[in-house]
N, C-alpha and C positions, 0 to 999 in steps of 0.2 A: 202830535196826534193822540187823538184819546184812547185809552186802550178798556177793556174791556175782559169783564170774567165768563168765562165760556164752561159750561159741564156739558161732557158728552156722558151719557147715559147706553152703555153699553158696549160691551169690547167683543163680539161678535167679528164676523165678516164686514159688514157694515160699519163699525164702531170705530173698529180697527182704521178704515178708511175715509172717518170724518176726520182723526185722528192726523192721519197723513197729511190729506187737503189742507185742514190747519192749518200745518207745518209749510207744506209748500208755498202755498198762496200768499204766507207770509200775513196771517189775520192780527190783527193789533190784539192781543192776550196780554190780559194783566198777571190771568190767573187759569190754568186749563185743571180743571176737576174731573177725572173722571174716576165713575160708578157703573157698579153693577151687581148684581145678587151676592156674590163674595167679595172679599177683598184678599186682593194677590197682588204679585207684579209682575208685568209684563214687559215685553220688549218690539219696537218698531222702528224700522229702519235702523238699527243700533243704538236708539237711545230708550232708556229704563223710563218706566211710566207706573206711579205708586196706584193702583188701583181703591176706592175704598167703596164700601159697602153700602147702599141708597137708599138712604132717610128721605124721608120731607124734610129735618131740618139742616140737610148737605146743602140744597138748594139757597140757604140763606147769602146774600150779598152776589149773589147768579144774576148777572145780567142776559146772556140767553143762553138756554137748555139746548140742546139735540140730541134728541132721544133717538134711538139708529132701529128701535125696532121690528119686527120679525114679522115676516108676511105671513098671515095665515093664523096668529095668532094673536091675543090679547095681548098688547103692548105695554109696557111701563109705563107710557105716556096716561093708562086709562087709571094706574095707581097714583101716580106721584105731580101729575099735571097741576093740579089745582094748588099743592104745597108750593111748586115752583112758582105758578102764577103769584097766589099769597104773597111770598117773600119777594115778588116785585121781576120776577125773572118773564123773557118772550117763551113759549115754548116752541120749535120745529121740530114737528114730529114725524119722521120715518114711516111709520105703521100704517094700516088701515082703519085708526079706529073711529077717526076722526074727519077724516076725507066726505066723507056725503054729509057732515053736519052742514044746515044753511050757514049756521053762525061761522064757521070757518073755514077762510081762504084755502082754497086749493091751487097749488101755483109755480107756475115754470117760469124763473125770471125772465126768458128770451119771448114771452109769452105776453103774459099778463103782468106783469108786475104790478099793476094799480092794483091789483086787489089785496095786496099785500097790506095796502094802509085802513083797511076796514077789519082787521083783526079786533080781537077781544082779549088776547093773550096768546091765542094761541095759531101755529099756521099749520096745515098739513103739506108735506110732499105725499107727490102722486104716485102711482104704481110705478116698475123701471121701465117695465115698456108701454105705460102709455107715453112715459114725457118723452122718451125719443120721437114718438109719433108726432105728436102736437110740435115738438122745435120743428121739424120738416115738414110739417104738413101748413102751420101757422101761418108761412110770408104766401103761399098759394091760397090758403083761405082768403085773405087778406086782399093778394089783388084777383081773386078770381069768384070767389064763395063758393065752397065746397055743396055740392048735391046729395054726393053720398062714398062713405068710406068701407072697404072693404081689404082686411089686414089677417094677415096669417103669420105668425113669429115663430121664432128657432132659439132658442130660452138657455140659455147657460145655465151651466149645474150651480154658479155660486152666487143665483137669484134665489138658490135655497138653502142658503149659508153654508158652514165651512165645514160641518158634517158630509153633507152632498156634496164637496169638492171631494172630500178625501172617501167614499167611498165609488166615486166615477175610478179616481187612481189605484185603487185598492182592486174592483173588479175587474181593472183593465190588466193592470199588474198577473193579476190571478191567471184569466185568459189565456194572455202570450206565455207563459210560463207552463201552464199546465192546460188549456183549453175546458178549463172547469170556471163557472162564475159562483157562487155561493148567492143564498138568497135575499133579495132588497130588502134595507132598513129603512132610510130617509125617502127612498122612491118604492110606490105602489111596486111596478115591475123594474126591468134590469136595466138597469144606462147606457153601460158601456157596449158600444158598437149597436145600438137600436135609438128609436125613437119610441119620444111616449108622448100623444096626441089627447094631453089631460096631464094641467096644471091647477090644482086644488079644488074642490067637491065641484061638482055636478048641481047647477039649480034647473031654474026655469027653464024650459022649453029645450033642455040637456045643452046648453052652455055652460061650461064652468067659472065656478069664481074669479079665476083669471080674466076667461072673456066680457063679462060682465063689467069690469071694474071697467077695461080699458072703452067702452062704450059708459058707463055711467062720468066718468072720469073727463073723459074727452069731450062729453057734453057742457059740463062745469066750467071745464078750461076755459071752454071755447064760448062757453056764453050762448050755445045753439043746442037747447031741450030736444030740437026735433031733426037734429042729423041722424040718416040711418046711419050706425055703422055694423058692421057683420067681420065677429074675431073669431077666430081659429087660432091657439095656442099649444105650443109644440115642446117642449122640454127634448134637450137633443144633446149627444157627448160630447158637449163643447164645456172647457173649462169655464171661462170668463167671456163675456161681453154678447148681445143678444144683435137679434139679428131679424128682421122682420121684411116679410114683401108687401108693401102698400099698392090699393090700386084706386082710386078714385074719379069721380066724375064731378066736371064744373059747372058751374053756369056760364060762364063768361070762357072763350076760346084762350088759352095761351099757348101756343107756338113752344116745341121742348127749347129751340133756342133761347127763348124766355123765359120760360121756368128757369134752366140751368144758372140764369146770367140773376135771378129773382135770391137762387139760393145759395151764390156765392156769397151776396151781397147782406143775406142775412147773418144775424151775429148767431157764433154757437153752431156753425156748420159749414163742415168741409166736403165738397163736392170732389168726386173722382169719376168721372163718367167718360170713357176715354175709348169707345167700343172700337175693337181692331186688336191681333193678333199683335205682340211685342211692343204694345204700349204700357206706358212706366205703371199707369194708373188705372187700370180699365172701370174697373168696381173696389169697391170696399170690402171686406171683408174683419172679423171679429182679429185674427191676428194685426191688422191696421191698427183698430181702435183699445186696441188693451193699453192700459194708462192714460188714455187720452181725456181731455177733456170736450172733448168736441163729438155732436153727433155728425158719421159719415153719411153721405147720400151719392148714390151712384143707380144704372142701370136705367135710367130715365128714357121712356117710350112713351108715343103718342098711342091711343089705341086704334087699330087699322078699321076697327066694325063699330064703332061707338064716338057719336060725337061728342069732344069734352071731354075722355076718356086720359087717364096718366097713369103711367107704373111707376113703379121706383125700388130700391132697394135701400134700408137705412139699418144702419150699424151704429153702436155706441155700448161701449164700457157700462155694465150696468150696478157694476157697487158704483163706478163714479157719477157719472151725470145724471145713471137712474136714481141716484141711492145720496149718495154723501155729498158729492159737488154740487148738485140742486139744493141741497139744501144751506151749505154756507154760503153758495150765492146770494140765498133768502140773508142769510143774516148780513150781509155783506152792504144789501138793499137799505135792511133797515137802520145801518150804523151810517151809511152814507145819506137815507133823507128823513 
């Protein structure tokens, strides 16, 4: 098997967890590089990882980059892309910086994968919680065509890296101890034990950044400009893994037996839908899906006043399948065609 030099760009939350996938997945590496602002060393899973410092010319004899970066901010990928491309390397970029350029695929392999071969060097992964959306919502697009998508999410704190893990713990800590919270660094207001109903600036028509994306985002994917869709984004004291209520409307009637039996069948999701007191599985929930690679889907109802109407509940790990798994699948795509 041919193997291949891999640099991850970032030791972050994220970084950290392309890192692992790597590891696990067992990706054919000749050579894993990784960079970031400093050079140190670090440790994952118990094994020692020499960090170095990120030039354009680290990227030399790089066959592909994955740049893990940071939502909400300027990316590495917008410094160091073009050196990587240069010296002949794919880039997969984490960030937002690149996501709405036409020239670049935006892409969820359980999705789209063709778009992946119209690249110019470079591919973006999507926001984390759009691509949970689109894996569960895609096999229903597909046999029914979606009218219009209406989605509300519950945001793990480590969609805002690993600062905002450690001070959800630190203010919860704080709390139970003494009933005092001190005041937010990484979040506007306070985390623990509340909700904050505002995930990054406020634009248009008082949607935020957040909401925005997973509606520009899901248009892209999906190859349909004029799907309404309407996001409400939550930031909630859950450590890991997000959590979203989809509800849409079809053109074409499916039967929830249908659906349910639609999205076993599809790759990349595991259905729990199991309604009834003392069943193993009823719904999904964020403790299911931490480490998983799989987005969950459960809570599946027809709508009683709306024809064409479906609910659903979808969970999924979002450093993994939002963030780092999506994106070695991409590369995974491209070593295999």
């Amino acid at each position: 098997m041919k193997k291949y030099n891999v640099a991850v760009v970032g030791v972050g939350a994220v970084g950290v967890e392309m890192i692992r996938v790597l590891m696990q997945r067992k990706f054919p590496l000749k050579e894993l590089k990784v960079l970031a602002r400093t050079s140190r060393d670090i440790e994952i899973d118990g094994k020692k990882y020499s960090v170095r410092e990120v030039s354009g010319d680290e990227f030399k004899g790089i066959d592909i980059a994955l740049f893990a970066g940071t939502e909400g901010e300027k990316g590495a990928a917008v410094t160091y892309a073009k050196d990587a491309i240069r010296h002949g390397a794919i880039v997969i970029d984490n960030g937002s910086d690149f996501r709405m350029d036409p020239k670049v695929p935006l892409v969820v392999p359980e999705v789209n994968p063709e778009d992946i071969k119209s690249h110019q060097g470079i591919i973006a992964n999507p926001n984390c919680s759009t691509i949970q959306m689109v894996v569960a919502l895609a096999p229903i697009h597909k046999a029914a065509k979606l009218k219009r998508i209406i989605v509300s999410t519950y945001q793990a704190v480590s969609g805002a890296g690993r600062k905002a893990i450690d001070e959800l713990r630190e203010q919860t800590r704080l709390f139970l101890e003494s009933g005092i919270i001190g005041e937010p660094a990484i979040f506007n207001k306070r985390i623990a034990f509340n909700l904050i109903p505002q995930i990054s600036k406020f634009e248009e028509m008082n949607y935020t950044t957040e909401e925005w994306k997973m509606v520009r985002e899901t248009h892209k994917i999906l190859h349909e400009k004029e799907l309404p869709i309407t996001a409400t984004t939550v930031r909630v004291p859950v450590l890991n893994c997000h959590s979203e209520s989809i509800y849409v409307e079809t053109e074409k009637r499916l039967p929830i037996n249908e659906v349910r039996d639609i999205l076993r069948k599809s790759p990349g999701i595991v259905v729990y839908d199991e309604p009834g007191d003392g069943k193993p599985n009823p719904y999904p929930m964020p403790i299911d899906a931490d480490g998983r690679d799989e987005v969950f889907v459960g809570r599946l109802r027809e709508d009683p006043f709306v024809k064409n109407g479906l609910s659903m509940w979808v969970v999924a790990d979002n450093l993994r399948k939002g963030a780092a798994l999506n994106a070695i699948q991409i590369a995974e795509y491209l070593i295999e065609h």
